[in-house]
C-alpha positions as CSV (number, residue, x, y, z in Angstrom):
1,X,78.1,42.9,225.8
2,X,80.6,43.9,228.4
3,X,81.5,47.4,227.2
4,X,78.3,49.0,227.1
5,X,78.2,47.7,230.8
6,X,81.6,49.7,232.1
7,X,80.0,52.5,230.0
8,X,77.2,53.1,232.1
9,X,79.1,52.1,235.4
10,X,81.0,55.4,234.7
11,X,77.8,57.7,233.8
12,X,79.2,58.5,230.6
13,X,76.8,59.6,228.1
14,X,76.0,57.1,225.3
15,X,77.1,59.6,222.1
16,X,80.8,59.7,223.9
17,X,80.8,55.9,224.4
18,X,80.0,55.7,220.5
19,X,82.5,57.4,219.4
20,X,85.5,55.7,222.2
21,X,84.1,52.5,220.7
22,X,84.5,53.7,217.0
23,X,88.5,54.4,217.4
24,X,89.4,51.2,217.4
25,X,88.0,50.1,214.1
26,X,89.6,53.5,212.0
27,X,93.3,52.0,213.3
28,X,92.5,49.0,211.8
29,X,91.4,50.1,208.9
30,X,94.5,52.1,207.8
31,X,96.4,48.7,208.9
32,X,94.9,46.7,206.4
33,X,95.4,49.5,203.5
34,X,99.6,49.2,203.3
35,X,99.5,45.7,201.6
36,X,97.5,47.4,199.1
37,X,100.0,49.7,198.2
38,X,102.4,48.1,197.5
39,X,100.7,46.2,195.4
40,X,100.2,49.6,193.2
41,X,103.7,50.3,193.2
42,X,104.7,46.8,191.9
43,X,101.7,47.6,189.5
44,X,103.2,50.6,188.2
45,X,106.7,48.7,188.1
46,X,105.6,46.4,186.3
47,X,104.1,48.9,183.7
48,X,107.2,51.1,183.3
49,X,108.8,47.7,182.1
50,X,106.5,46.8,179.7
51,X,106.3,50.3,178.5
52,X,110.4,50.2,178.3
53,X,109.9,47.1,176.7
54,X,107.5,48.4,174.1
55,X,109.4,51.2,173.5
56,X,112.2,49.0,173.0
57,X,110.6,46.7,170.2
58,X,108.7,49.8,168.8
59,X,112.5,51.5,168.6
60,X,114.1,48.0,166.8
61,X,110.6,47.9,164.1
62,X,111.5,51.3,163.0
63,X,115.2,50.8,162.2
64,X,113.9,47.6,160.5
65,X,111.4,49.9,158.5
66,X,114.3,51.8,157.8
67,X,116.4,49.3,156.2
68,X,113.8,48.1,154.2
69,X,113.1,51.3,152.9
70,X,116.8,51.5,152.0
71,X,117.1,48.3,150.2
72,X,113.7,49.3,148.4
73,X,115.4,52.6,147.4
74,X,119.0,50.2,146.5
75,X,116.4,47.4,144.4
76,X,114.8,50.8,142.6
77,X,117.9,52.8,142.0
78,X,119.7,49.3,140.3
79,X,116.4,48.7,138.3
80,X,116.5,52.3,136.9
81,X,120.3,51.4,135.9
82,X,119.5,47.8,134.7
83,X,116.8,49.9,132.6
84,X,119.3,52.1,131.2
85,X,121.5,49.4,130.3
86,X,118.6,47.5,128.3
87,X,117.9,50.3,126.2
88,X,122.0,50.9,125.3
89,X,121.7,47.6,124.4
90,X,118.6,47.7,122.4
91,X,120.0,51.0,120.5
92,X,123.3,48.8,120.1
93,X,121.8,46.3,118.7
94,X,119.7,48.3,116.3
95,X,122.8,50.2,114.8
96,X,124.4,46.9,114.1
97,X,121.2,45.7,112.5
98,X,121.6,48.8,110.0
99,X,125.3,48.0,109.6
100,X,124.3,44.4,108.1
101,X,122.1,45.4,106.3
102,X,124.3,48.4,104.6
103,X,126.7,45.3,104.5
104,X,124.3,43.1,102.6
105,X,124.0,45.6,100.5
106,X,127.5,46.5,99.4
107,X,128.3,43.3,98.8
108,X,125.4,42.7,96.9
109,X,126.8,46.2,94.5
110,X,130.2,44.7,95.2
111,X,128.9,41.2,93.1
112,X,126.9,43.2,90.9
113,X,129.7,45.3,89.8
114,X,131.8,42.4,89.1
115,X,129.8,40.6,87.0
116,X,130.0,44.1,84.9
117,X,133.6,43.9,85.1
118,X,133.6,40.5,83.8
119,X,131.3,41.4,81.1
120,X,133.4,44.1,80.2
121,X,137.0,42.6,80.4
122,X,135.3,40.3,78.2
123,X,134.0,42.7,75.5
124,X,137.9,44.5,75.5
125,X,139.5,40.6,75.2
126,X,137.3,40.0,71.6
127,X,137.6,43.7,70.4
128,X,141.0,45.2,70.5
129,X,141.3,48.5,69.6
130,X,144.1,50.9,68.0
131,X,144.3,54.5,69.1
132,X,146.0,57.5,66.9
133,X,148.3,56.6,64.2
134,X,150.8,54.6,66.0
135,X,151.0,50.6,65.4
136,X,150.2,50.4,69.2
137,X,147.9,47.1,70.3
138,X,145.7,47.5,73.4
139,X,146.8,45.3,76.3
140,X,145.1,42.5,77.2
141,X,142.5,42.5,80.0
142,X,144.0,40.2,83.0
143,X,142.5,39.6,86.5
144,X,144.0,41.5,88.9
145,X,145.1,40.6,93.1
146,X,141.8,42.3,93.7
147,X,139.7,40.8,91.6
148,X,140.9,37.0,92.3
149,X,140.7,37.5,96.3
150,X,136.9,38.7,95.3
151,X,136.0,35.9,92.7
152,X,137.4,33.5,95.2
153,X,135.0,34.8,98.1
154,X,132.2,35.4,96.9
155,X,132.2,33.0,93.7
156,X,132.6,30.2,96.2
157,X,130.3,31.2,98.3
158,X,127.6,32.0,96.0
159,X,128.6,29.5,93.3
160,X,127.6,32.3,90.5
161,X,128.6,30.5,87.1
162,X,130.5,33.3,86.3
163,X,133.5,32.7,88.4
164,X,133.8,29.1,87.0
165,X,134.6,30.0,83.6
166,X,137.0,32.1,82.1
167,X,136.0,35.9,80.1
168,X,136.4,33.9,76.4
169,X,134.3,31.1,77.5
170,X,131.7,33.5,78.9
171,X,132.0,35.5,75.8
172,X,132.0,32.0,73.4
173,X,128.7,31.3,75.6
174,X,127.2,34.6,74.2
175,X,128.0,33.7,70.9
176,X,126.8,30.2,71.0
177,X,123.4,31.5,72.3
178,X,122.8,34.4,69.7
179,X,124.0,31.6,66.9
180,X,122.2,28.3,67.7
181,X,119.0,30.2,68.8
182,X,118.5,27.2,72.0
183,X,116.6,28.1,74.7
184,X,118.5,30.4,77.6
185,X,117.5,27.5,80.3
186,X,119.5,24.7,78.5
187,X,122.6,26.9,77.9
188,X,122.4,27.9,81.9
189,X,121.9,24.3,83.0
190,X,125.0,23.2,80.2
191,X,126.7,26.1,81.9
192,X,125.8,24.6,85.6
193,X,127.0,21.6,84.7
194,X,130.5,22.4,83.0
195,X,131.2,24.4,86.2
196,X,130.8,21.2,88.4
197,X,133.4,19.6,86.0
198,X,135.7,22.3,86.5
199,X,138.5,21.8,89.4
200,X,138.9,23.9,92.0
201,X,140.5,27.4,91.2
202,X,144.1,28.0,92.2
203,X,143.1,30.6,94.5
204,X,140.9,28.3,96.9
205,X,143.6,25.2,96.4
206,X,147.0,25.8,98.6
207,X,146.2,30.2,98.5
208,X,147.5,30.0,95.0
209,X,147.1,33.1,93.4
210,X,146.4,31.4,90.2
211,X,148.4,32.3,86.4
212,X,151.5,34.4,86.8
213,X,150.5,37.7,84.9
214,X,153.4,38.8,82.2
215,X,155.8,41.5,83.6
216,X,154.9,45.0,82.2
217,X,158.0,48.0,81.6
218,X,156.5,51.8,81.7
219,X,157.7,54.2,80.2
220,X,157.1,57.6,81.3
221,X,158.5,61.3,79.0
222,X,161.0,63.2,80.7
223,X,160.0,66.5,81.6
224,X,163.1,68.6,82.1
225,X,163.6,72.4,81.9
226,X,165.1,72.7,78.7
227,X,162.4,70.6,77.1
228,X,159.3,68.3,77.4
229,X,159.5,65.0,75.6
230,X,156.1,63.9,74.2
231,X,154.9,60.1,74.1
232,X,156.1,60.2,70.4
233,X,159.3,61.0,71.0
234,X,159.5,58.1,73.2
235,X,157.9,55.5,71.0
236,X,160.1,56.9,68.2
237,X,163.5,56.4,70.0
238,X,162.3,53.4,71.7
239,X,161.9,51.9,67.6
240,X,165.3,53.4,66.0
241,X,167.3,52.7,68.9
242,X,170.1,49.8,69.0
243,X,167.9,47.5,70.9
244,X,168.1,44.1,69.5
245,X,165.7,42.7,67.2
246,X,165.6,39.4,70.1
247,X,165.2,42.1,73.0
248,X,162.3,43.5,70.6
249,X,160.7,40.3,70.3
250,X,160.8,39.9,74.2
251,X,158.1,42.9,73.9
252,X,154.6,41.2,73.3
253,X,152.7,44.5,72.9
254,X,152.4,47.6,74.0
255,X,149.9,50.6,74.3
256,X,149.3,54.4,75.2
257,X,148.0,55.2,78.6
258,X,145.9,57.9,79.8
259,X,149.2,59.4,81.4
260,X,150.9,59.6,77.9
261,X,153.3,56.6,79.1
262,X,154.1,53.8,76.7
263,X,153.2,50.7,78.8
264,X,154.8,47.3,77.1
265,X,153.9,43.9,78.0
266,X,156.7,41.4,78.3
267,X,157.0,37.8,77.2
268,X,156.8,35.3,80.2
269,X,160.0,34.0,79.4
270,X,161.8,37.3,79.4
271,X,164.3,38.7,81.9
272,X,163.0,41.6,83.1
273,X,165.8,43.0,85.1
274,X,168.6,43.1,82.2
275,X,165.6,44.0,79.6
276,X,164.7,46.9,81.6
277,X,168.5,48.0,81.8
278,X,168.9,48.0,77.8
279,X,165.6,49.9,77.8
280,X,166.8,52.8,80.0
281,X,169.6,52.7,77.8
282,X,168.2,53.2,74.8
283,X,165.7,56.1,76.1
284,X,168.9,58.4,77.8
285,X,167.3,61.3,78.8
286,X,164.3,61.1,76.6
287,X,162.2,59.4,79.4
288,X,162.0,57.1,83.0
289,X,161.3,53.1,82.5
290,X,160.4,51.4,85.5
291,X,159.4,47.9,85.6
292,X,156.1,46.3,87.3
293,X,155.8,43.1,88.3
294,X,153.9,40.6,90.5
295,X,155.1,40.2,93.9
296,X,155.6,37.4,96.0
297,X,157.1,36.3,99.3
298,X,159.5,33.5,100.5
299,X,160.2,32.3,103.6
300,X,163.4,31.0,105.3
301,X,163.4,29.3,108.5
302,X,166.7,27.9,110.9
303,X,169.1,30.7,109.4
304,X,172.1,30.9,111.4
305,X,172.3,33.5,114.1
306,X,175.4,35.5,112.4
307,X,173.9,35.6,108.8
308,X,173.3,39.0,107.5
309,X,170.9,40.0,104.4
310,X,173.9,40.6,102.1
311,X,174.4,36.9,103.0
312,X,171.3,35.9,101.8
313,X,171.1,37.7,98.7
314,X,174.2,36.3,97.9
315,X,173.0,32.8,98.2
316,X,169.8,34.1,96.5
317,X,171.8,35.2,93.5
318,X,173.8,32.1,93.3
319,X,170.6,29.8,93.4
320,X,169.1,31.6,90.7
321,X,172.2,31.8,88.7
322,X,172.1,35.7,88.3
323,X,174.5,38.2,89.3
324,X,171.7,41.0,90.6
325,X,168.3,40.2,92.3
326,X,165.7,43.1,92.9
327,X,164.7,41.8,96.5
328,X,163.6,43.2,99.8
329,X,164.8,40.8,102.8
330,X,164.1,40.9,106.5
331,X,165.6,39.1,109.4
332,X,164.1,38.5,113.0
333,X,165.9,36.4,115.5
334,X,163.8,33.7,116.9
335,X,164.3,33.0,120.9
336,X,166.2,29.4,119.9
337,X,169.6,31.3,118.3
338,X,168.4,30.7,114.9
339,X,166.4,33.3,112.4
340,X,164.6,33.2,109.8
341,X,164.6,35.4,106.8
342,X,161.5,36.6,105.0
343,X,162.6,37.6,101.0
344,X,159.9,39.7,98.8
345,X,160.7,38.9,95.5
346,X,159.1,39.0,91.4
347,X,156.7,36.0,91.6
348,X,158.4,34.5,88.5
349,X,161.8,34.4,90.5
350,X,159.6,33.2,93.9
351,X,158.3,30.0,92.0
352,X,161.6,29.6,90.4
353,X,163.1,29.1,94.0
354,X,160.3,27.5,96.6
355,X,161.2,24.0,97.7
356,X,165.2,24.5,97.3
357,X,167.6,24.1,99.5
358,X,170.0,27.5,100.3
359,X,172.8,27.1,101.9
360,X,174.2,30.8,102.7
361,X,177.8,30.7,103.0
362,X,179.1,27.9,105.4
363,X,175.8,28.1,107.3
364,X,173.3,24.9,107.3
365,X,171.1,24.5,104.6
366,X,167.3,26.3,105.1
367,X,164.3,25.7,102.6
368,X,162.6,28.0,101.0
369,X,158.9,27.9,101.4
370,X,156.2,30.2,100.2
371,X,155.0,32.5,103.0
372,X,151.5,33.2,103.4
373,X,152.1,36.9,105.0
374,X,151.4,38.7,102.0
375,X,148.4,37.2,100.9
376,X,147.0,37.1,104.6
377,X,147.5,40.7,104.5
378,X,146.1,41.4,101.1
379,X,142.6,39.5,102.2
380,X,142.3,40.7,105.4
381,X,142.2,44.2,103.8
382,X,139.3,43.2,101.5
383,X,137.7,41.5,104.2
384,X,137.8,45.3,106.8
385,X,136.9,47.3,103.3
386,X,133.8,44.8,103.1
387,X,132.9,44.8,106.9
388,X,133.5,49.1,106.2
389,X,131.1,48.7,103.0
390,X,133.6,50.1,101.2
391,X,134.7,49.1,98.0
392,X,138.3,48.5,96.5
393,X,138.3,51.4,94.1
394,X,139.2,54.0,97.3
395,X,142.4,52.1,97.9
396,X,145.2,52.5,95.2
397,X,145.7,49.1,94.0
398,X,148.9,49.5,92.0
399,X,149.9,47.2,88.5
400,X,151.1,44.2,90.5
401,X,148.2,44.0,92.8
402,X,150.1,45.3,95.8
403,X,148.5,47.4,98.2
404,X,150.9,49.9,99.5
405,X,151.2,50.1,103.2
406,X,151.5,53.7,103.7
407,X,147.7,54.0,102.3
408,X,146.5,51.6,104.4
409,X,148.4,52.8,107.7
410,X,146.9,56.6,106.4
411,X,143.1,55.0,106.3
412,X,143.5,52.9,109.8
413,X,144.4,56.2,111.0
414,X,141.6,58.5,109.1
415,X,139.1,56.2,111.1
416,X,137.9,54.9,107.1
417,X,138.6,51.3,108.2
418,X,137.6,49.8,111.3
């Protein structure tokens, strides 16, 4: 109310007086605006952070995407191996599927082919035959190493009635059965029965190796360049020489080979050694006799430290009462000072000795025992040729049923037995 009052006092017009009067309230205006900027700005502060802070977390979820992704790419790359290895093993286990079964199946021909054998060592026993014109008798069918290790696996296992009887019992069945015309399910359950009377083979009881088989001498024609001596000639001198008529008896029988050699069958009580000797005596330069025996081994434990293997063939000889021994010994040194001495021997000389004392020079007194080397050995070979499916006619099983070592080193290295 008082300012349009000065206004007029001074004559001034009313349009200027408007517009004095309107100044006032622009100056405030811009006044009351400042507060409100600053509000913007801490607006926009606060923005940028959360956008830092977004950026932030956005920046942490994507290396966290990436590891997973890596560990997904780890988990699939060790599935596709786990994979790999299932199916190695699925394919491993498949080829030794078909290896049992080609396993099963040789020693199913193995058992068959035995019981052929049987048959047939049987048939040769009961008919003995007499080839050309000489008086010569065919030798009679024994059971070899081979055949023994088999008949006591599988026979034991199986419990086949043919392994519990002998060749003449099996062949004295036959008879029985053709003659008194009874039914062929009594004679197999009288056969069941006598083999539960039977004992326990040799073989399965203490690794015996069951009957000693007689020692056998071969004689083999010379062949030299003047001339070639013919299994005649040999037979001939072997009957007009100056053997004795008790060295003669020693012979049991002899027969031709398929070689041509004259192979003659000893008497168990016979000394082979000193036979043998009078025999390559007799022959001279008409042919080459070698002896073939059964083999065993001995074994000699707390031998003194300075004993040699002249010493213990010397104490050998001396047990046995003999002044030569055909022997192969070998001496290790055990970790106490003492040794011990394993002896390969002729079985008949082995048995002669086992559970003796031997006292080698001034030494102390050892005891001979039977070692179970040789025999391990043998079986373990039958057992890798039957794992191998292989059977024992590819190793060259010589007359005393001793597989030589330089065959079986020659096979391990071939890759023929695993």
């Amino acid at each position: 109310m008082d300012a349009p009052r000065s206004t007029r006092a001074r004559g001034l017009p009313e349009d200027h007086t408007s517009k004095a009067t309107a100044k006032p309230s622009t100056s405030t205006r811009v006044s009351l605006s400042r507060p409100n900027c600053n509000n913007l700005n801490n607006v926009n502060t606060m923005m940028a952070t959360e956008i830092a802070e977004l950026r932030a977390q956005l920046e942490a979820d994507r290396k966290l995407r990436e590891a997973d992704l890596d560990i997904g790419k780890q988990l699939r790359s060790e599935n596709e191996h786990l994979k790999s290895t299932l199916n190695d093993v699925k394919k491993q286990l498949e080829q030794i599927k078909d290896r049992m079964d080609k396993m099963a199946e040789a020693s199913s021909k193995r058992e068959e082919q035995l019981r052929q054998d049987a048959i047939a060592r049987a048939e040769i026993e009961m008919e003995p035959t007499h080839e050309g014109g000489d008086a010569v008798v065919e030798l009679e069918a024994t059971n070899s190493f081979t055949d023994l290790a088999w008949k006591g696996r599988r026979g034991h296992k199986a419990q086949t009635p043919i392994f519990g009887q002998t060749p003449k019992q099996q062949q004295r069945q036959r008879t029985f059965e053709i003659s008194s015309g009874q039914p062929v399910a009594q004679q197999q359950n009288a056969g069941q029965c006598q083999q539960q009377r039977h004992p326990k083979s040799e073989m399965l009881r203490g690794r015996g190796l069951g009957r000693k088989r007689p020692d056998v001498i071969v004689v083999a024609p010379a062949v030299t360049p003047e001339k070639t001596y013919t299994y005649r000639e040999v037979y001939e001198r072997l009957q007009h020489s100056s053997l004795q008529d008790a060295d003669k008896a020693k012979v049991r029988r002899g027969y031709r080979t398929r070689n041509d050699e004259l192979k003659l069958t000893l008497s168990r009580d016979t000394d082979a050694g000193t036979l043998l000797v009078r025999v390559q005596e007799a022959l001279g330069d008409c042919g080459t006799a070698r002896l073939v025996t059964e083999m065993s081994e001995v074994l000699l434990k707390h031998v003194d430290m300075l004993a040699t293997e002249e010493d213990v063939r010397k104490a050998l000889c001396f047990v046995m009462e003999t002044e030569v021994i055909t022997c192969t010994v070998t001496i290790w040194e055990q970790r106490d000072g003492l040794q011990r001495a394993r002896v390969r021997l002729p079985r008949g000389a082995a048995e002669h000795i086992i559970g003796r004392q031997l006292k080698i020079q001034h030494f102390e007194e050892s005891t001979i025992k039977e070692s179970d080397h040789l025999f391990d050995k043998r079986l373990e070979i039958h057992h890798r040729m039957d794992a191998a499916g292989m059977t024992r006619d590819i190793l060259p099983d010589d007359d005393d049923g001793i597989i030589m070592a330089e065959v079986w080193m020659m096979l391990l290295r071939s890759g023929m037995v695993i």
